[in-house]
VEXMI-20050 format. One line per field, with one value per residue (C-alpha): chain; x, y, z. Coordinates in steps of 0.25 Angstrom, whole numbers, always signed. Example, Ala and Ser with C-alpha at 12.3 -4.5 7.8 and 13.67 -1.06 7.14 Angstrom:
VEXMI-20050
ronu c(A, A)
X c(+49, +55)
Y c(-18, -4)
Z c(+31, +29)
This chain:
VEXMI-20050
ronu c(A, A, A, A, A, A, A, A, A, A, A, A, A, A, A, A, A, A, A, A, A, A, A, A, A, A, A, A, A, A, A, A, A, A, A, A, A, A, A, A, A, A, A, A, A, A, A, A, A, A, A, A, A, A, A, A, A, A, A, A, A, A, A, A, A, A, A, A, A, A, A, A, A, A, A, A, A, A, A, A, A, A, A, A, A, A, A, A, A, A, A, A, A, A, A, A, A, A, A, A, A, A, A, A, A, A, A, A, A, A, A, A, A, A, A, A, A, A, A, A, A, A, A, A, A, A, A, A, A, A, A, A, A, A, A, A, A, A, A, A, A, A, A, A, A, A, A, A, A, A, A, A, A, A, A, A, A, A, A, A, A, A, A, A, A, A, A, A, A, A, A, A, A, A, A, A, A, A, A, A, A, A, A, A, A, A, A, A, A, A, A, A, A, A, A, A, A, A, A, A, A, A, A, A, A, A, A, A, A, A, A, A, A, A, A, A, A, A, A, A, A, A, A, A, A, A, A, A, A, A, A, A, A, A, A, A, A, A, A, A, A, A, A, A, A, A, A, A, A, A, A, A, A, A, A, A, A, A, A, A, A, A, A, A, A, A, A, A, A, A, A, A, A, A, A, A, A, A, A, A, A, A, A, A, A, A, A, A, A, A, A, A, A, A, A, A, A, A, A, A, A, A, A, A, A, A, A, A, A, A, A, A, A, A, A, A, A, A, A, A, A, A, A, A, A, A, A, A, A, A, A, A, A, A, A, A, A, A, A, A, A, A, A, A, A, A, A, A, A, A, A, A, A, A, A, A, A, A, A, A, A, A, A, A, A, A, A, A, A, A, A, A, A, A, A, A, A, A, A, A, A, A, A, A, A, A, A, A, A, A, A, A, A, A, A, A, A, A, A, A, A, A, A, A, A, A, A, A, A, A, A, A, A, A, A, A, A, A, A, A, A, A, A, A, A, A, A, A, A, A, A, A, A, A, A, A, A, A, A, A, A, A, A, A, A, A, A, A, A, A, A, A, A, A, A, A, A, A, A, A, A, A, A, A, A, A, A, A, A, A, A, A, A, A, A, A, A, A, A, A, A, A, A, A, A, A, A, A, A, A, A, A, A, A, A, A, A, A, A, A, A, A, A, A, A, A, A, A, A, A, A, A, A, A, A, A, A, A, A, A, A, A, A, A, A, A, A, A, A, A, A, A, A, A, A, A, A, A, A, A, A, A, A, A, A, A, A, A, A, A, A, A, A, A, A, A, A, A, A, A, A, A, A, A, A, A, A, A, A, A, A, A, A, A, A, A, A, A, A, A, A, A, A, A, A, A, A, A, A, A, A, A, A, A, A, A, A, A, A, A, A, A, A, A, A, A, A, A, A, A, A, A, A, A, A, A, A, A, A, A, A, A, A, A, A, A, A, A, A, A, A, A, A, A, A, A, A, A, A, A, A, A, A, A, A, A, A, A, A, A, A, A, A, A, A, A, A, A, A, A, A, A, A, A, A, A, A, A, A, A, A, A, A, A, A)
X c(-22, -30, -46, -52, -46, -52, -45, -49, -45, -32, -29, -38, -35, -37, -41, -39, -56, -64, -77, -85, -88, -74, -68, -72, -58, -61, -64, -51, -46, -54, -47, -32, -32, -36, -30, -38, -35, -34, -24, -31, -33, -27, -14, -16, -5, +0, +5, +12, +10, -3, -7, -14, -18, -15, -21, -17, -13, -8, -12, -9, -6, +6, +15, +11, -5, -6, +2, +6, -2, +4, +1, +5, -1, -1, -2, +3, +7, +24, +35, +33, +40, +38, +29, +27, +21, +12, -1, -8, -21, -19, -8, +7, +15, +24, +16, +21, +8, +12, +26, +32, +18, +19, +31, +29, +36, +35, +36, +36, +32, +45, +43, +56, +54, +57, +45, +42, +50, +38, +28, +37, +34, +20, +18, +11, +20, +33, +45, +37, +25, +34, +24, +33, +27, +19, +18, +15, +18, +22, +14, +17, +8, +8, -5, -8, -23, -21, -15, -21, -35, -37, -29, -26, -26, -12, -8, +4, +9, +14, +21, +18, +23, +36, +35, +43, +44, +48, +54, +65, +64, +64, +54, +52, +40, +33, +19, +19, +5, +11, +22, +10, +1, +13, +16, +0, +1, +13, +13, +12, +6, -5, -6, -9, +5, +8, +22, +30, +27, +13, +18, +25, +41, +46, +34, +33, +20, +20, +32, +25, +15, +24, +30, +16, +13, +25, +24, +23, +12, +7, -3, -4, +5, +19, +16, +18, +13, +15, +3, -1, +3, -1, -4, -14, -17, -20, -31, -26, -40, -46, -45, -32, -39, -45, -32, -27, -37, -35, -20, -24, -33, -24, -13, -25, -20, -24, -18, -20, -18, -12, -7, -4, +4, -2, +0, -1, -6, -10, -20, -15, -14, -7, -6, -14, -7, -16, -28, -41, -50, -60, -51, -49, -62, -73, -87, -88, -84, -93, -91, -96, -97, -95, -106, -112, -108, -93, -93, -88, -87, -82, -72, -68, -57, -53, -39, -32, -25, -12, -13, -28, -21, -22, -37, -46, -48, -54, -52, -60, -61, -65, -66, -82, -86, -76, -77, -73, -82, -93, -91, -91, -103, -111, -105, -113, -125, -125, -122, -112, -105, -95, -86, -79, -65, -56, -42, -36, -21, -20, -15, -13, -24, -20, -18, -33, -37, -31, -37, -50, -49, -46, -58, -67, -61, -59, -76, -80, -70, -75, -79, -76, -77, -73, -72, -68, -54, -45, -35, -26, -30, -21, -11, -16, -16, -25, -22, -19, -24, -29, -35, -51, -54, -71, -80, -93, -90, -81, -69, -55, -42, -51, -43, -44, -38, -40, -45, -47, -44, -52, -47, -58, -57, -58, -44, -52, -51, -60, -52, -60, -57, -59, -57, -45, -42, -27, -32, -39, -25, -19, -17, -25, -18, -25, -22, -16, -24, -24, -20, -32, -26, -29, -39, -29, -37, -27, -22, -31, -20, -10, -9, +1, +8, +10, +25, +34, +32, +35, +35, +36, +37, +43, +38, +27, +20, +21, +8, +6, -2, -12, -1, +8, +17, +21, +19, +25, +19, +21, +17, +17, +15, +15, +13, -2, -1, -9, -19, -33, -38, -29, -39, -31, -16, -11, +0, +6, +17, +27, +33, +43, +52, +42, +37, +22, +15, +8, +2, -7, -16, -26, -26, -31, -22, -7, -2, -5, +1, +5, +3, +8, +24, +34, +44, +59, +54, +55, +43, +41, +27, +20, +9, +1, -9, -23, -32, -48, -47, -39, -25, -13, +0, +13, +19, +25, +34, +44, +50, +51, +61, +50, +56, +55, +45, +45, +43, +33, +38, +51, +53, +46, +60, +61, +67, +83, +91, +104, +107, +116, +104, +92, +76, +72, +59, +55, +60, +48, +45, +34, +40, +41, +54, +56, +73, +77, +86, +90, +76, +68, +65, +54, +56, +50, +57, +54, +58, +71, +86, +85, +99, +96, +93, +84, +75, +71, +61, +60, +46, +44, +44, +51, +47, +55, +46, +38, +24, +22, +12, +19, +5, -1, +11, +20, +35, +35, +32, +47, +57, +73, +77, +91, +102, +110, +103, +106, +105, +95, +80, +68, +58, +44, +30, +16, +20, +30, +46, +55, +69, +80, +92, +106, +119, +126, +126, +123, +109, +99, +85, +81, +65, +62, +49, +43, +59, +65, +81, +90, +104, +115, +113, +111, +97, +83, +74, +60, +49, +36, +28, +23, +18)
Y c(+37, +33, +28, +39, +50, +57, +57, +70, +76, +85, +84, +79, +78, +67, +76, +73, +81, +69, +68, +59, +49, +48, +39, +33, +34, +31, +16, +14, +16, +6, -4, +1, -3, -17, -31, -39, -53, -54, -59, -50, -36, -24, -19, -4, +7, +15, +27, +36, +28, +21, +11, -1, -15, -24, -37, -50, -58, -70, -76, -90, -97, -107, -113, -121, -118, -107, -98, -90, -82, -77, -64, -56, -43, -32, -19, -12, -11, -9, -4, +3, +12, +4, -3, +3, -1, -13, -14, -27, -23, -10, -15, -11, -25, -22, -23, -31, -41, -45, -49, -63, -63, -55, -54, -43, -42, -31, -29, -15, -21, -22, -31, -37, -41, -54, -65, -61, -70, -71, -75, -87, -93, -98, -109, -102, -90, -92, -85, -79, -73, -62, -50, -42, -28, -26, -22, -32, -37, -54, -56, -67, -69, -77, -82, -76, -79, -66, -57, -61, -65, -65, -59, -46, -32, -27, -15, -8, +7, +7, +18, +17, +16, +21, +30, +39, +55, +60, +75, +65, +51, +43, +31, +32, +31, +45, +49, +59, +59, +62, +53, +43, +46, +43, +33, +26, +30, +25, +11, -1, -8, +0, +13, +17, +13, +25, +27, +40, +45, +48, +60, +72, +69, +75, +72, +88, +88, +76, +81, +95, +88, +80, +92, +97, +85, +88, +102, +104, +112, +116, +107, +116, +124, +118, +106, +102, +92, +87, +94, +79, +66, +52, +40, +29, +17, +16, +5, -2, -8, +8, +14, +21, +34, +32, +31, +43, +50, +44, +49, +63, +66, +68, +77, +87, +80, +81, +72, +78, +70, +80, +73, +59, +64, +63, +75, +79, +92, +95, +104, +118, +131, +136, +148, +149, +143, +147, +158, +154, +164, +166, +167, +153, +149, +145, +144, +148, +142, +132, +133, +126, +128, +118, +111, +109, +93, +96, +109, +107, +115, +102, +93, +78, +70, +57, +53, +41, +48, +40, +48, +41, +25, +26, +28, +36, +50, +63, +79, +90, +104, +113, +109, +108, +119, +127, +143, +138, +127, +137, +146, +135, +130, +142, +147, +132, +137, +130, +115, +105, +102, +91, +83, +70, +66, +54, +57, +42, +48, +58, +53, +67, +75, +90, +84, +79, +91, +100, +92, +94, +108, +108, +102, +109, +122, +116, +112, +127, +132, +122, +129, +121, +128, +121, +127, +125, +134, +135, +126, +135, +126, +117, +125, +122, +108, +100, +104, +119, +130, +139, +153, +158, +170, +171, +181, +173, +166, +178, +173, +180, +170, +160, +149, +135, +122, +112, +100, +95, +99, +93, +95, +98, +94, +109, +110, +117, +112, +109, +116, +111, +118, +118, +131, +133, +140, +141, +143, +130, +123, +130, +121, +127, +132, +122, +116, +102, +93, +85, +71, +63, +53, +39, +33, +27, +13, +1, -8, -21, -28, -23, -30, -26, -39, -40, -37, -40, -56, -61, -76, -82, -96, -102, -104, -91, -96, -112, -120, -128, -142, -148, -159, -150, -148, -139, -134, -121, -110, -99, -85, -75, -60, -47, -34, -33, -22, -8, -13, -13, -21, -34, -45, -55, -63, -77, -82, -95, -105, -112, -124, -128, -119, -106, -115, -121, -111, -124, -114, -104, -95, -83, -73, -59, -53, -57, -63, -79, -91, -103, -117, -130, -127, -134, -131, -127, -127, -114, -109, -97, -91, -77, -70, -60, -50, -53, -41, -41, -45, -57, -49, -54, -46, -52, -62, -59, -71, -76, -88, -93, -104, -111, -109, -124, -127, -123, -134, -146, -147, -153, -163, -154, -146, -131, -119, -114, -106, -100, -83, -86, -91, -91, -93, -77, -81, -87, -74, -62, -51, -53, -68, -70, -77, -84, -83, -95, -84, -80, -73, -82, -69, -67, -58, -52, -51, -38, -42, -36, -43, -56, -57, -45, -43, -31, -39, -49, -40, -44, -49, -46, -58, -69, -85, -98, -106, -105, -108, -120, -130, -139, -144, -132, -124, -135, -134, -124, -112, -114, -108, -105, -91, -83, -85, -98, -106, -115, -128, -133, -139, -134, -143, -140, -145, -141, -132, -123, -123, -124, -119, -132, -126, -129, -125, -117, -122, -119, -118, -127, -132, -146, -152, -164, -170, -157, -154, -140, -142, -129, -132, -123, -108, -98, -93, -99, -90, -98, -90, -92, -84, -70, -57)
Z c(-178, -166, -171, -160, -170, -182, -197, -199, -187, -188, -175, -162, -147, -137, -124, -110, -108, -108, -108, -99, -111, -118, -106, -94, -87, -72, -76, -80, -66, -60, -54, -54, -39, -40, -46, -56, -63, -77, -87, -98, -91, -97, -93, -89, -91, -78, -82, -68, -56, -50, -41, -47, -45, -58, -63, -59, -72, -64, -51, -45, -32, -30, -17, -6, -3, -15, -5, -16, -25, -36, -44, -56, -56, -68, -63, -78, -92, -91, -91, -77, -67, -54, -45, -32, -20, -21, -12, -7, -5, -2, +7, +2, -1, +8, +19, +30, +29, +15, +21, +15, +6, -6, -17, -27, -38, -47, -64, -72, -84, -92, -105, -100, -88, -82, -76, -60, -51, -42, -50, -56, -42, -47, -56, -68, -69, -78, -83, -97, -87, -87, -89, -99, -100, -89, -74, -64, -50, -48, -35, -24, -12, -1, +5, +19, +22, +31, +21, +8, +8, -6, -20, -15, -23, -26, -30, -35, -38, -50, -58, -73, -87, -90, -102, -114, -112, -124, -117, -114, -120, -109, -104, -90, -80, -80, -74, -86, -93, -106, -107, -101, -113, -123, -119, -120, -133, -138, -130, -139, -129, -122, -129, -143, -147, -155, -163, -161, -174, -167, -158, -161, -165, -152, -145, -141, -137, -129, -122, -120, -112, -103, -98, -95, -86, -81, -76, -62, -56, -42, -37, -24, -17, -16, -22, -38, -45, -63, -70, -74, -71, -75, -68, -73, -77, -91, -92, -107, -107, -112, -126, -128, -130, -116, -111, -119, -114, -99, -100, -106, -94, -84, -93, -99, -111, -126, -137, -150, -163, -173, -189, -182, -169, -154, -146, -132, -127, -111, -111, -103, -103, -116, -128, -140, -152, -163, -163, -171, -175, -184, -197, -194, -192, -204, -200, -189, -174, -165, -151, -138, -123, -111, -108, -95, -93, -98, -89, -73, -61, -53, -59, -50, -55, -48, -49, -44, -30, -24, -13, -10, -13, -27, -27, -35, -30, -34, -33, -38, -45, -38, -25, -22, -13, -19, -22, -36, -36, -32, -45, -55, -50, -49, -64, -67, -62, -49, -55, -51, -62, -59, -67, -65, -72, -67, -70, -71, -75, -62, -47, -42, -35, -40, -54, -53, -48, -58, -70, -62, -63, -78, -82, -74, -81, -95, -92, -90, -101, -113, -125, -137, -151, -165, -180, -193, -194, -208, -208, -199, -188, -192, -185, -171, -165, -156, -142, -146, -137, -149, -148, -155, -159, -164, -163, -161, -147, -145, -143, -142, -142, -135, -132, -135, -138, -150, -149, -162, -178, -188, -202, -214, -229, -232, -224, -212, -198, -187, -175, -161, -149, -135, -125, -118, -105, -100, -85, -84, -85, -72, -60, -48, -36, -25, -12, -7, -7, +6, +5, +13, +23, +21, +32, +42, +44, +48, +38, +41, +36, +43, +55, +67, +73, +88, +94, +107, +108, +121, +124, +138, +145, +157, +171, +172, +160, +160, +163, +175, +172, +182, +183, +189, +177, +169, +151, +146, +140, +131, +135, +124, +124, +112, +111, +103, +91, +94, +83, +88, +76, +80, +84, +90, +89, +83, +92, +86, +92, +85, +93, +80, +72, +69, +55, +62, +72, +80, +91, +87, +97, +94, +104, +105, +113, +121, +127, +126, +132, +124, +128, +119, +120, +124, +137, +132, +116, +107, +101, +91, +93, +83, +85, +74, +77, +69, +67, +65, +50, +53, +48, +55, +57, +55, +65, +79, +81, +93, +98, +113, +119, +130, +145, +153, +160, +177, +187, +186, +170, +163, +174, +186, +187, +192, +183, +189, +184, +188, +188, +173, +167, +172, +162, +164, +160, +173, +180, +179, +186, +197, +201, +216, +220, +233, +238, +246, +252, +269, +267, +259, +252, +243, +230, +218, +204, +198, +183, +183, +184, +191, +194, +201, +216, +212, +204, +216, +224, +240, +243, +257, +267, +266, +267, +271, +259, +248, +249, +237, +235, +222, +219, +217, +212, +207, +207, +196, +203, +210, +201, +205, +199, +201, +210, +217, +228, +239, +239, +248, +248, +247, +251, +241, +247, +247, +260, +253, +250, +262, +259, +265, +262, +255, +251, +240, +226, +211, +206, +203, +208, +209, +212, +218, +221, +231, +235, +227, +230, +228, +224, +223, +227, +237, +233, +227, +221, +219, +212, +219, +207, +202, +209)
């Protein structure tokens, strides 16, 4: 027998009505969210499903640099259903910005199960840390100064213990309040640890009230909803009788204690099963009213609303400035009288309401009455709904429910009882309520990375020295992300195989040119966006094969190429072209086919040379393109280019000294520039 209960006591009841001074129970919800450190914290209980944080019982750092941290993070007392979705501060795991960082493995909390093949990767963890019997997660991450800046909160959903239904004899994970509170008080290793001879044979009344829970009823129009769920976590630090009590205020639960056996009644509407009157009654009848501080016209539960992140919310009943509201008050003479009750077990809205509702009418219908009865009494039981019949308070089949029976050494018993209306029971037809969207502010880890890389070189983007020569250069372009909170970019340079990044500029917009490369070399170059708070976005990388250098570099020779193969990159829209044609035609390429005679636009007029001055110019600004060419001479000085002539042949261009020779062609196409 539990120490909280009287010897002499036939039968009392454990109820779900507290009173603000039995059990403080919001406390015990504190901190569900967040992750502490201790090896000696209590293991709390989920029961239904919940989103919580958990307590780190080991944390070390190993690998090159410390770069791992790792974790083991207790979230529950097992066996459970599952682990859901994790969270890394506030952020899902599977978040792209976690990517190639985080290794989760996750554990139900079987007393079988096997060590966590992460955690084995740092030095203190071994193959008997196996955490047999509870639920936990086997953390790795991996330091990145931009995505973790200290030990961040993780959190999981987690749905709860698995536990036995009796209506069929199975084990299995269940949100049901009464199977939930069987299951506290029979587990060995949490609860009270009771044996089966403590509850009924057939457990009837146990099963009764699972099919309550179970019942469906309308919530609001077309949508149904269980008459009570439970989902909670159990804090194994309390007294078991506040966890009882916890676990019966969410089902309108009683738990009378009759010759030894634990029952389970949920208080609801119901028939008389015995009728006191005062043949029954010696000595008389003591009765007493509501008082004002236990009477309410406006009850506010908070419950624990997914629907909001897992956070604490609230409903009320009624609904201030209603027409309801407005009656009650005024049947209080004009005074406010509210109640607050936190509901620990509830995680659904019109379930919160509902008890709301039954609180506020079981306030204003509270009488209370006790007497000494023959020993007839001993017919009822705790929990019974029982009728009066007394002429002094005038009462006819006045319903009530028993509380308590106290039996006398004279064989009499004390029969306390509480007053009982059916209608306060019903589920009250209301309105859906709207679900409030979150406020849609950007994730400031959650960063976009830049797209389309386009990487150039060759003669429009090569350097000209003050000596005349020539070094290449790198031009690099990408299309900036519509996110008006990116600050600026990192472009880095790798010159080897993609392993050491030894060029790195800070830019706050594209594109940028990029000096320090090497003519005819491969290079892979990236870029990330950076937004205000110093968050980067994933990596935009490419690689570039670097064109040769034009002209007064590489032996000061001049760019060919023949119609089969030909460097496109020194062929853009915009370039000006001189053809040593019959007309010495000038023309435009408009960026379409070069091969093409509709992609060489006629510039009007024609010339019989080309105004160049090599010390100004120098030899790179004559380039061949497209086509065959005569062979000839053309004679390069500070007044110009004079075609010589030749004869047919293949394709190729030779300097020397001031002197551009034309072998092998028909045609030479010189380009003079851009429009």
């Amino acid at each position: 027998m539990w120490g909280w209960l009287i010897n002499l006591f036939v039968s009392a009841v454990i109820s779900w009505v507290l009173k603000p001074d039995e059990v403080d129970q919001e406390p015990q919800q504190d901190g569900t969210l967040l992750n502490k450190q201790s090896n000696i914290a209590q293991i709390p209980v989920i029961y239904g499903e919940r989103k919580v944080g958990g307590t780190r019982v080991f944390v070390e750092a190993s690998g090159t640099d410390n770069e791992y941290l790792y974790i083991a993070l207790v979230l529950c007392e097992g066996n459970i259903e599952s682990i859901g979705d994790i969270y890394i501060n506030d952020i899902i795991s599977t978040d792209e910005k976690f990517g190639g960082l985080v290794t989760i493995n996750k554990h139900l909390g079987a007393d079988t199960q096997a060590v966590d093949s992460t955690l084995t990767g740092a030095p203190s963890w071994t193959s008997n840390h196996r955490l047999r019997g509870v639920a936990y997660l086997g953390i790795r991450l991996k330091w990145d100064r931009e995505v973790f800046g200290s030990i961040p909160n993780i959190q999981a959903v987690v749905k709860g213990r698995k536990v036995y239904d009796p209506r069929n004899g199975s084990t299995a994970y269940s949100d049901n309040p009464a199977l939930c509170l069987l299951d506290y008080l029979k587990n060995t290793r949490y609860g009270k640890g009771l044996v089966s001879s403590s509850f009924e044979p057939n457990y009837d009344s146990w099963k009764t009230a699972a099919d309550v829970c179970d019942d469906d009823v309308t919530a609001f129009a077309g949508h149904t909803t269980k008459n009570f769920q439970c989902n909670t976590v159990l804090n194994t630090d309390n007294t078991i009788m506040s966890n009882v009590k916890v676990l019966l205020s969410g089902m309108r639960g009683l738990l009378p204690y009759t010759q030894g056996i634990y029952k389970l009644v949920i208080e609801r509407a119901g028939l008389s099963s015995f009728a006191f009157t005062e043949d029954h009654i010696v000595n008389g009848i003591s009765f007493s009213g509501e008082k004002k501080s236990n009477r309410y016209n406006r009850v506010i539960t908070t419950f624990t609303n997914p629907d909001n992140n897992w956070q604490e919310d609230q409903v009320e009943y009624p609904d201030a400035g209603s027409a309801e509201y407005t009656t009650l008050k005024s049947e209080d003479g004009g005074f406010e009288l509210e109640h607050r009750v936190h509901l620990p077990t509830i995680t659904n809205l019109y379930q919160a309401k509902h008890i709301a509702q039954t609180i506020l009418k079981r306030s204003r219908q509270g009488i209370q009455c006790s007497f000494l009865s023959t020993a007839e009494a001993l017919e009822v039981a705790v929990g019974d709904i029982v009728n009066v019949t007394h002429r002094t308070p005038g009462w006819v089949n006045k319903q009530f429910r028993v509380m308590d029976l106290s039996l006398q050494n004279d064989g009499n018993v004390v029969v306390s009882l509480m007053e009982h209306q059916n209608s306060i029971y019903t589920w009250q037809s209301t309105s859906e309520v709207p679900i409030i969207p979150d406020t849609n502010l950007p994730n400031p880890y959650s960063v976009i990375a830049p797209i389309g890389l386009v990487i150039h070189s060759g003669e429009n983007y090569q350097v000209t020295n003050n000596d005349g020569s020539t070094s290449p250069r790198v031009y690099v372009t990408w299309t900036e992300p519509t996110d008006s909170f990116i600050d600026s970019y990192v472009l880095q340079v790798s010159t080897g195989n993609n392993t050491i990044w030894d060029i790195e500029h800070s830019t706050d917009s594209t594109p940028l040119y990029i000096t320090g490369v090497t003519s005819g070399a491969t290079i892979g170059v990236r870029v990330k966006s950076i937004n205000s708070m110093g968050v980067s976005s994933a990596w935009l990388s490419g690689s570039h094969a670097i064109s040769d250098l034009v002209g007064g570099g590489a032996g000061g020779g001049v760019t060919t190429f023949s119609q089969a193969d030909y460097p496109s990159v020194d062929i853009e829209e915009g370039d000006i072209w001189y053809e040593t044609d019959a007309s010495n035609q000038i023309y435009s390429y408009d960026g379409t086919d070069p091969y093409a005679n509709s992609g060489w636009i006629p510039i009007t007029g024609s010339i019989a040379s080309i105004d160049f001055d090599p010390s100004t110019q120098g030899i790179s600004d004559i380039t061949s393109a497209l086509g065959t060419m005569t062979t000839g001479t053309l004679e390069v000085g500070t007044g110009g280019i004079t075609i010589i002539g030749g004869t047919a042949g293949g394709s190729r261009l030779q300097i020397t000294n001031e002197t551009l020779s034309v072998y092998d062609g028909s045609t030479l196409r010189l380009k003079l520039g851009k429009l």
